[in-house]
C-alpha positions in Angstrom: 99.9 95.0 108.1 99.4 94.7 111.7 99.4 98.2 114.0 101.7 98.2 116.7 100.6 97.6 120.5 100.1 101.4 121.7 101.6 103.0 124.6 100.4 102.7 128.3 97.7 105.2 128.7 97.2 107.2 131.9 94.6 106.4 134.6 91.3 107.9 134.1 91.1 111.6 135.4 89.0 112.2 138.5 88.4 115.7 141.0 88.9 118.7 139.1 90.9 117.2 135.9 87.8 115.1 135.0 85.7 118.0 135.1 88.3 119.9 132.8 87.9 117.2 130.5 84.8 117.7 130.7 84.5 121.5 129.7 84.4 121.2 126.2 81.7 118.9 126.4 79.7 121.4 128.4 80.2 124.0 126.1 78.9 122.3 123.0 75.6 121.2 125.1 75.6 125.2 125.7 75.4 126.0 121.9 79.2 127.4 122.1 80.6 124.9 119.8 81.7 127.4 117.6 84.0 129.2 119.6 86.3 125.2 118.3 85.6 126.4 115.0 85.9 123.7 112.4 89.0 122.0 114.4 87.0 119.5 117.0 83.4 118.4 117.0 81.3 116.9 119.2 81.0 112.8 118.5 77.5 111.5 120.0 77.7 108.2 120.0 76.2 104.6 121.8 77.7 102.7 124.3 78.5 99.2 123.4 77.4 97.4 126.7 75.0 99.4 128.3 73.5 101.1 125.1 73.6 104.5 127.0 74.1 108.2 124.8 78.1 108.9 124.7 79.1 112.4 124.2 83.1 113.1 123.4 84.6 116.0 121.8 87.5 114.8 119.1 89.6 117.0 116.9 89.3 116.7 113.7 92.2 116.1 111.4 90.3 116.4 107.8 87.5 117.9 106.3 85.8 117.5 103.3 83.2 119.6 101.6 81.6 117.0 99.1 80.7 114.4 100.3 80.7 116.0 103.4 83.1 114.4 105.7 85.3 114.2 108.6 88.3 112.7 109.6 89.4 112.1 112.9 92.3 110.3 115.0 92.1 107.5 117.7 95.8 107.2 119.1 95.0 104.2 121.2 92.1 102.3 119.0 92.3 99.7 121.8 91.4 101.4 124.5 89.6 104.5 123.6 86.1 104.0 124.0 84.8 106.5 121.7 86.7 104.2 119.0 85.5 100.5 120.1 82.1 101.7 120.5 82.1 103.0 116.9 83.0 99.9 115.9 80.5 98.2 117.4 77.2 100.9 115.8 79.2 103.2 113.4 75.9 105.3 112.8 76.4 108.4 115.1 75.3 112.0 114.8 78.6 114.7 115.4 78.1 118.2 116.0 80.0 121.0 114.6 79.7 124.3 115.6 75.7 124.8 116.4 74.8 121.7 113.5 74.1 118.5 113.7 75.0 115.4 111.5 73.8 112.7 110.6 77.2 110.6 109.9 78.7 106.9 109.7 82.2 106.0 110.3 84.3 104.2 108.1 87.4 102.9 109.2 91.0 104.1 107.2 93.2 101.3 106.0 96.4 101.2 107.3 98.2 102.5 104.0 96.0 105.4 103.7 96.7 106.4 107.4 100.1 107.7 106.5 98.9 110.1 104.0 96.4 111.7 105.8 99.0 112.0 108.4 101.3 113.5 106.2 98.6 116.2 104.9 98.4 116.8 108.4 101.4 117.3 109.4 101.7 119.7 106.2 98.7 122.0 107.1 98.9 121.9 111.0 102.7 121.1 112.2 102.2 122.0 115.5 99.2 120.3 116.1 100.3 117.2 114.4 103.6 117.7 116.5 101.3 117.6 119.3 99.6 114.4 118.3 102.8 112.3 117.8 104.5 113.4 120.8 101.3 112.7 122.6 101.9 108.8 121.4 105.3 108.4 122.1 106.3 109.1 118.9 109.1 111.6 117.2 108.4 111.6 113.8 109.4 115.6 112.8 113.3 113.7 113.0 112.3 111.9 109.2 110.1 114.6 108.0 107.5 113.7 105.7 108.9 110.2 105.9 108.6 110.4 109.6 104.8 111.4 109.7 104.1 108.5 107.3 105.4 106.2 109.7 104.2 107.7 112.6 100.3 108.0 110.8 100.7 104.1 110.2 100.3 103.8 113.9 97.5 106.4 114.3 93.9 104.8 113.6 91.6 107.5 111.4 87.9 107.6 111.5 86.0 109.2 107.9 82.9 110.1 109.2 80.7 110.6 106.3 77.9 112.2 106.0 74.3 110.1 105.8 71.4 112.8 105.2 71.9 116.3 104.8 72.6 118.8 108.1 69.9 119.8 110.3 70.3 122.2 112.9 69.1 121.8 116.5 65.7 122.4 117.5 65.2 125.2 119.7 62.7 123.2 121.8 64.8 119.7 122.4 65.4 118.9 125.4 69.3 117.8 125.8 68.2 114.6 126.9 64.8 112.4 126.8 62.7 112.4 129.4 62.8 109.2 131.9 60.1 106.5 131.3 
């Protein structure tokens, strides 16, 4: 089954509304990451062309204790980079709360995309309300039925745990040292 085109997004933020965006970014670095508590985490991932660090902060829709994983929601696969440049090196390391993990990503099939979005959509209406009408999409019309369909046009990232959780040193420097 083919996903639909997604909906135009917006133009990239700039002046203060990229530096909103950016907050929660900010905040993680800071070792605040868990005033999110367990419902976003911070993704660090590599760029595709220029092989730089990326750094994005992503709710999470699932989480699962054993194995330990998390599953998250790309709206627009096509054009969020966070998305395409999993694709392209799905080892990352996330960051929840003040932990790091070591994590790869492993992309939901298509008929597996409407359940989780149903489970969503059961455990967290308004934020999965949020979500679809964020897409364009009015799915609380159908129900259950709705969210199934509406999840079928939602791309989900597991991102499973590699090695066991290690916490931060207090020493690292938040980024390496030029050459």
């Amino acid at each position: 089954m083919t996903r639909p085109s997604p909906p135009p997004r917006a133009s990239p933020s700039t002046g203060w509304r990229r530096r909103l965006a950016a907050l929660p970014i900010l905040l993680y670095r800071a070792g605040l990451g868990p005033l999110f508590g367990r419902r976003t985490l911070l993704l660090i991932h590599t760029g595709r062309v220029p092989g730089l660090s990326r750094q994005d902060v992503i709710g999470v829709v699932e989480q699962d204790a054993a194995p330990r994983s998390w599953t998250v929601a790309s709206g627009s696969p096509a054009s969020a980079h966070w998305y395409r440049n999993l694709r392209h090196t799905p080892q990352v390391t996330i960051q929840t709360g003040r932990r790091y993990h070591a994590v790869t990503a492993h992309f939901v099939p298509p008929e597996e995309c409407g359940l989780i979005m149903e489970r969503y959509a059961r455990t967290r209406p308004r934020a999965a309300r949020a979500l679809c009408s964020s897409l364009g999409l009015a799915p609380e019309a159908d129900g259950d039925r709705g969210y199934r369909g509406a999840g079928e046009r939602i791309a989900f990232v597991r991102l499973e745990e590699s090695r066991p959780s290690f916490p931060r040193p207090a020493s690292a420097p938040d980024r390496e040292p030029p050459a």
